[in-house]
Backbone as XML, in Angstrom:
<?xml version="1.0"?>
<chain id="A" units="angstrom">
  <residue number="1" name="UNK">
    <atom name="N" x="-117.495" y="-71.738" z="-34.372"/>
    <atom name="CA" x="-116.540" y="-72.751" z="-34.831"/>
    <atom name="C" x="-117.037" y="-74.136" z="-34.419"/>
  </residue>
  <residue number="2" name="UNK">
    <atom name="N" x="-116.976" y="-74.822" z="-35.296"/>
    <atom name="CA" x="-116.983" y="-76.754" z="-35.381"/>
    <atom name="C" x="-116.347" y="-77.460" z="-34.364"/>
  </residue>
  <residue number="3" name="UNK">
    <atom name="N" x="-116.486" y="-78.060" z="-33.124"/>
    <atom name="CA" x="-115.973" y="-78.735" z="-32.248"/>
    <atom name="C" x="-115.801" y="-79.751" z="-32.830"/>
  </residue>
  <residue number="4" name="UNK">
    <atom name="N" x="-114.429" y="-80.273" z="-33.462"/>
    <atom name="CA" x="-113.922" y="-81.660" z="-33.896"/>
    <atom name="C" x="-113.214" y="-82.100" z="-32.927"/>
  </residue>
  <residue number="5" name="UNK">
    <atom name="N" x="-112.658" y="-82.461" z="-31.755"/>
    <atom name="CA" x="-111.797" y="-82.134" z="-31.161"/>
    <atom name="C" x="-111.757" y="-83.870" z="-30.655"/>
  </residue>
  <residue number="6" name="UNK">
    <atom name="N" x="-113.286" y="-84.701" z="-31.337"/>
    <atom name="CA" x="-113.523" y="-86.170" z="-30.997"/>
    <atom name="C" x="-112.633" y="-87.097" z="-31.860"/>
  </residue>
  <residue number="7" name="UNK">
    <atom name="N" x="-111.983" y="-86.601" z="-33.258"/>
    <atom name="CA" x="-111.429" y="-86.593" z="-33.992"/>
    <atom name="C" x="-110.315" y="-85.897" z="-34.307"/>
  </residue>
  <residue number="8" name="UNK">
    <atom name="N" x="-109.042" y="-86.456" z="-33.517"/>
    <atom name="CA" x="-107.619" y="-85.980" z="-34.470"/>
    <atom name="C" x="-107.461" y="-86.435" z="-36.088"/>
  </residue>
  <residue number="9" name="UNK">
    <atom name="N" x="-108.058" y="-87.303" z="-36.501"/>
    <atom name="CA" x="-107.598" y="-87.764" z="-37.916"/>
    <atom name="C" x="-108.453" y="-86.490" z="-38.539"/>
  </residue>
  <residue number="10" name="UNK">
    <atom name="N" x="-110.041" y="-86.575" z="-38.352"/>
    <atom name="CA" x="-110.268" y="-85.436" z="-39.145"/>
    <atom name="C" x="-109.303" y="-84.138" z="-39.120"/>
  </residue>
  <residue number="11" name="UNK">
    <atom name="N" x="-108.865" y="-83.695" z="-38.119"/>
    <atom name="CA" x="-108.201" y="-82.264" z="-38.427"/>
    <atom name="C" x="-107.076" y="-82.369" z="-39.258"/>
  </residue>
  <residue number="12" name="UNK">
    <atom name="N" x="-106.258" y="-83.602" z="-38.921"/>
    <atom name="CA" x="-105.496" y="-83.542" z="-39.900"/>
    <atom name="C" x="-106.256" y="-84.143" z="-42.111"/>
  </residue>
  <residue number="13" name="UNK">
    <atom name="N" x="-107.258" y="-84.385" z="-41.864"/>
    <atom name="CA" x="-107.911" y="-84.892" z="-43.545"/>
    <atom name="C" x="-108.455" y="-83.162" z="-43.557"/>
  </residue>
  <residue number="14" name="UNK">
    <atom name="N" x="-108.611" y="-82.522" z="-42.866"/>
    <atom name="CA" x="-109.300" y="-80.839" z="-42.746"/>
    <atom name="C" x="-108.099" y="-80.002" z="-43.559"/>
  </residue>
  <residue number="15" name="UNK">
    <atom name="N" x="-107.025" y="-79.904" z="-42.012"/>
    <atom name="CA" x="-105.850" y="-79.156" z="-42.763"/>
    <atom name="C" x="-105.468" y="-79.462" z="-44.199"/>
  </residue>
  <residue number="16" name="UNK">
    <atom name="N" x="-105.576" y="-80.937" z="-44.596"/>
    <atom name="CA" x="-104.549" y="-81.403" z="-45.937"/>
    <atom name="C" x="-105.513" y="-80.904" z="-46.997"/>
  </residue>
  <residue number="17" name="UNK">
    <atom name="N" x="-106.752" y="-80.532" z="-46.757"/>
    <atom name="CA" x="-107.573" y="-80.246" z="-47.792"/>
    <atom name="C" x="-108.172" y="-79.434" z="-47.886"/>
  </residue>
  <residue number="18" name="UNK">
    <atom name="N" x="-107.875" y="-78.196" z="-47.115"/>
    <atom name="CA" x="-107.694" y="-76.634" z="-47.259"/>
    <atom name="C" x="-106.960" y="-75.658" z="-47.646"/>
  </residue>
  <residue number="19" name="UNK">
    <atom name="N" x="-106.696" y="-75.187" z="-48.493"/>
    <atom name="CA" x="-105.221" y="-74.573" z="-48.410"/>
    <atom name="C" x="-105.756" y="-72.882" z="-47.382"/>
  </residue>
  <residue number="20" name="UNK">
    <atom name="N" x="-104.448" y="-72.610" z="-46.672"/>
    <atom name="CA" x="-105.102" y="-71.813" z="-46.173"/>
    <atom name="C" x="-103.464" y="-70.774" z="-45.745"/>
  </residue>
  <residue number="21" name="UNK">
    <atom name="N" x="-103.562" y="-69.669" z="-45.238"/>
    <atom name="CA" x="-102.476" y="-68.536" z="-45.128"/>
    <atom name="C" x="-101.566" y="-69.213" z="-44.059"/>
  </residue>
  <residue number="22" name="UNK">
    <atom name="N" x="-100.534" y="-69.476" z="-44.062"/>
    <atom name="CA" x="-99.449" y="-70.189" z="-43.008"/>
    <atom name="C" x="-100.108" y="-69.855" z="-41.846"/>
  </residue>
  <residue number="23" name="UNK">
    <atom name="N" x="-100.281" y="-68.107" z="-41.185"/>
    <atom name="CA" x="-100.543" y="-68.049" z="-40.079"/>
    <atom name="C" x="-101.809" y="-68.308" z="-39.501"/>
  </residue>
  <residue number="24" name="UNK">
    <atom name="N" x="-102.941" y="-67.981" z="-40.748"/>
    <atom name="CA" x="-104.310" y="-69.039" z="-40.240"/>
    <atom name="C" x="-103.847" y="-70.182" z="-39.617"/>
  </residue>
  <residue number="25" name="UNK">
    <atom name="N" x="-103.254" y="-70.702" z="-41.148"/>
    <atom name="CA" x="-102.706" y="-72.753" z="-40.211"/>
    <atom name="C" x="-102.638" y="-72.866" z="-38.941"/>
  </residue>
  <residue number="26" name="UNK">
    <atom name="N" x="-101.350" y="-72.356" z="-38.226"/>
    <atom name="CA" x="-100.519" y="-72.184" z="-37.509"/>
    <atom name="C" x="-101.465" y="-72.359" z="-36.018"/>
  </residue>
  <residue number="27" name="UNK">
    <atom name="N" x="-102.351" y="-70.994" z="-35.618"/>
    <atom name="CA" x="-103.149" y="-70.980" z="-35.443"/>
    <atom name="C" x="-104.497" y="-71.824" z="-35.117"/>
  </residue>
  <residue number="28" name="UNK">
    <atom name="N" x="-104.779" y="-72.458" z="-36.602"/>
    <atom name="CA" x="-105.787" y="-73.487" z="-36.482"/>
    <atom name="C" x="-105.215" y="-74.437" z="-35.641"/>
  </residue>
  <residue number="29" name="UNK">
    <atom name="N" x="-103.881" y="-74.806" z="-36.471"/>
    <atom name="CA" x="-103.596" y="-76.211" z="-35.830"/>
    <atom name="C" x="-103.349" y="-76.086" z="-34.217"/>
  </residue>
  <residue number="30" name="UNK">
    <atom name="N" x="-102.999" y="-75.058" z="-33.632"/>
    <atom name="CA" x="-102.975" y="-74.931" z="-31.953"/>
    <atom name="C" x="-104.123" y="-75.095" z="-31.503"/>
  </residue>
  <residue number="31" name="UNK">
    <atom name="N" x="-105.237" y="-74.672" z="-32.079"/>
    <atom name="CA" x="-106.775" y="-74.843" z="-31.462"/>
    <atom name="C" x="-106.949" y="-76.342" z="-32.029"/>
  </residue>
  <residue number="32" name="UNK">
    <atom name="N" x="-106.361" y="-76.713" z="-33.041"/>
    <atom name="CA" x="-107.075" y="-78.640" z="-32.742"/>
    <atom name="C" x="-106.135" y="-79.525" z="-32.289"/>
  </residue>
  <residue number="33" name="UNK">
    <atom name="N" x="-104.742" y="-78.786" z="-31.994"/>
    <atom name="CA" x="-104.124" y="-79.993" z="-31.152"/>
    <atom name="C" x="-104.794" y="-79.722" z="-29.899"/>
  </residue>
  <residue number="34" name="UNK">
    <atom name="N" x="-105.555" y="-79.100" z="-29.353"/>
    <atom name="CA" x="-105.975" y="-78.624" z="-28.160"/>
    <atom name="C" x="-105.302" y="-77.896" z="-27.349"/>
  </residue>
  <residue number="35" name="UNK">
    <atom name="N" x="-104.572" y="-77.133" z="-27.463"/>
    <atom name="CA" x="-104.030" y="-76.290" z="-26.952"/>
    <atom name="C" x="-103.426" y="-76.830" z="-25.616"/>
  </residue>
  <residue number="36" name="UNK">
    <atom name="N" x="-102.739" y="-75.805" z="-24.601"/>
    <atom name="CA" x="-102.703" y="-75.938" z="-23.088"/>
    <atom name="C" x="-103.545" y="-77.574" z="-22.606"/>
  </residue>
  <residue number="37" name="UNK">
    <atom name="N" x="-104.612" y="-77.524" z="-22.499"/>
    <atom name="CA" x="-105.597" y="-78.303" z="-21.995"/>
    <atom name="C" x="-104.921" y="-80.183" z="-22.190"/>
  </residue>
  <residue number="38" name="UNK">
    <atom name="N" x="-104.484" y="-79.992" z="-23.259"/>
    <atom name="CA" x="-104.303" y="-81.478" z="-23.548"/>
    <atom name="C" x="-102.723" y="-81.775" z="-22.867"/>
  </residue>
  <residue number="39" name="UNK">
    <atom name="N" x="-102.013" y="-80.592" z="-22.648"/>
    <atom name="CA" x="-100.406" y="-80.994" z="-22.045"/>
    <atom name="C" x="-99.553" y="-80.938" z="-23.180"/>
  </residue>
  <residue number="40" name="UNK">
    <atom name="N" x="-98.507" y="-81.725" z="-22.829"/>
    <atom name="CA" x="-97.943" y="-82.609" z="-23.772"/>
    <atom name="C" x="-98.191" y="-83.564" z="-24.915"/>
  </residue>
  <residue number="41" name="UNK">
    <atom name="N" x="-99.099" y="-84.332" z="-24.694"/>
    <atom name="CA" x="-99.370" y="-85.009" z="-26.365"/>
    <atom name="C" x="-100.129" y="-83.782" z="-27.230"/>
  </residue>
  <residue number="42" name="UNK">
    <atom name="N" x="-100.548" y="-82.750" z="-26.673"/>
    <atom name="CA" x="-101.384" y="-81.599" z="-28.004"/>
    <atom name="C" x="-100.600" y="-81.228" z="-28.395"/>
  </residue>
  <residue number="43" name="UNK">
    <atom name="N" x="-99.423" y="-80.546" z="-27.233"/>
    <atom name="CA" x="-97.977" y="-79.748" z="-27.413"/>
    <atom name="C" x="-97.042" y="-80.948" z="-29.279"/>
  </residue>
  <residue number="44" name="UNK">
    <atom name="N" x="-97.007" y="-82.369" z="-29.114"/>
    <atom name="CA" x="-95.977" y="-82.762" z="-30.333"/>
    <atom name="C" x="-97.199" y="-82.937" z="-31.647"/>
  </residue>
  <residue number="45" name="UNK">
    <atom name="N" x="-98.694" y="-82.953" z="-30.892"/>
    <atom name="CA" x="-99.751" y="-83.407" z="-32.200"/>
    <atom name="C" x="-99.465" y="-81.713" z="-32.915"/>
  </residue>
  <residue number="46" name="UNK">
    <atom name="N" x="-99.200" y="-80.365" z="-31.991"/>
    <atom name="CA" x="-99.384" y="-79.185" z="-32.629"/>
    <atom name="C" x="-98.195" y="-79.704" z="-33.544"/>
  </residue>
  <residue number="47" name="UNK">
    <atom name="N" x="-96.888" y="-79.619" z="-33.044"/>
    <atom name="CA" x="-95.491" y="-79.845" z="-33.812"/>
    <atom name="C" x="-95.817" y="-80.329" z="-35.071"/>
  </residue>
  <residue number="48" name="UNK">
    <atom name="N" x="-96.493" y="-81.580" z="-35.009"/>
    <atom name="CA" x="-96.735" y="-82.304" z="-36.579"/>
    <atom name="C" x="-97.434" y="-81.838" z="-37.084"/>
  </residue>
  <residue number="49" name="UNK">
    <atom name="N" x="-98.646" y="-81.594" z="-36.570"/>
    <atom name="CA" x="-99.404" y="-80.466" z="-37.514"/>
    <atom name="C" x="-99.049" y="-79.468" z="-38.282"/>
  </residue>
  <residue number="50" name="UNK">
    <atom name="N" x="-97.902" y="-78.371" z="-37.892"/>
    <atom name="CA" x="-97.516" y="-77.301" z="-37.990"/>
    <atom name="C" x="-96.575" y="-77.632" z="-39.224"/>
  </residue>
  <residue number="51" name="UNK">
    <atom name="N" x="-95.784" y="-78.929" z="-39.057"/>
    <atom name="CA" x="-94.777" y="-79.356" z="-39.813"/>
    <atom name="C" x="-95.595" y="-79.548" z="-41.178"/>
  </residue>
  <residue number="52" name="UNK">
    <atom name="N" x="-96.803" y="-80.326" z="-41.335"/>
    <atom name="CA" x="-97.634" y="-80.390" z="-41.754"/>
    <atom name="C" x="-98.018" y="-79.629" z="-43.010"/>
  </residue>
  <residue number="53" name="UNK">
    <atom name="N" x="-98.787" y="-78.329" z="-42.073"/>
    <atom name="CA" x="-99.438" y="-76.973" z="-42.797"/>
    <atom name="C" x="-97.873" y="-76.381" z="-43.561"/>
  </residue>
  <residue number="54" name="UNK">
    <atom name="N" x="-97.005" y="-76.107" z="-42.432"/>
    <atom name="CA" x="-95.732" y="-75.696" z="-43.617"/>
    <atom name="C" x="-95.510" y="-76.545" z="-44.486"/>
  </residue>
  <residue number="55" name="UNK">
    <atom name="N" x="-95.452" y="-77.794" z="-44.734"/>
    <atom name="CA" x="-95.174" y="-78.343" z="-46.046"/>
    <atom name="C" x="-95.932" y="-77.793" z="-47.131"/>
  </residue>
  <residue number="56" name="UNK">
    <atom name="N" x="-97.237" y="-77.656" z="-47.008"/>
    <atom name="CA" x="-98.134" y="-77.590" z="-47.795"/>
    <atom name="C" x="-98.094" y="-76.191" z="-48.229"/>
  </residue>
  <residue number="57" name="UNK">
    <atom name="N" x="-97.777" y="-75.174" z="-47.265"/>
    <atom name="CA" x="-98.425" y="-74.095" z="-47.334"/>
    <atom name="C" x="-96.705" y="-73.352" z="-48.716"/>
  </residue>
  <residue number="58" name="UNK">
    <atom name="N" x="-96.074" y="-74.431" z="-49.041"/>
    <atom name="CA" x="-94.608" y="-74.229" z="-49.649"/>
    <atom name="C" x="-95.437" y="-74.239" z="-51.197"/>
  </residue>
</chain>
């Protein structure tokens, strides 16, 4: 796997232009908000993300 992790905007221009299975998303997006490691700001970047992939994934 691709270490983007220097780049939050890319993951989110990644997610919007993949379509991909909700729970892939879901998933993805926990590994590029950074999971655990980042605390709290990965913990609300996952939230939007997630909010995100479910819009799309509708």
């Amino acid at each position: 796997m691709v270490d983007y992790s220097y780049n939050s905007e890319a993951h989110i221009l990644i997610l919007a232009s993949v379509p991909a299975p909700p729970a892939a998303t879901v998933s993805s997006v926990r590994w590029l908000a950074g999971g655990r490691h980042r605390g709290r700001s990965g913990e609300i970047m996952a939230i939007a993300l997630r909010s995100l992939a479910v819009g799309l994934s509708r």
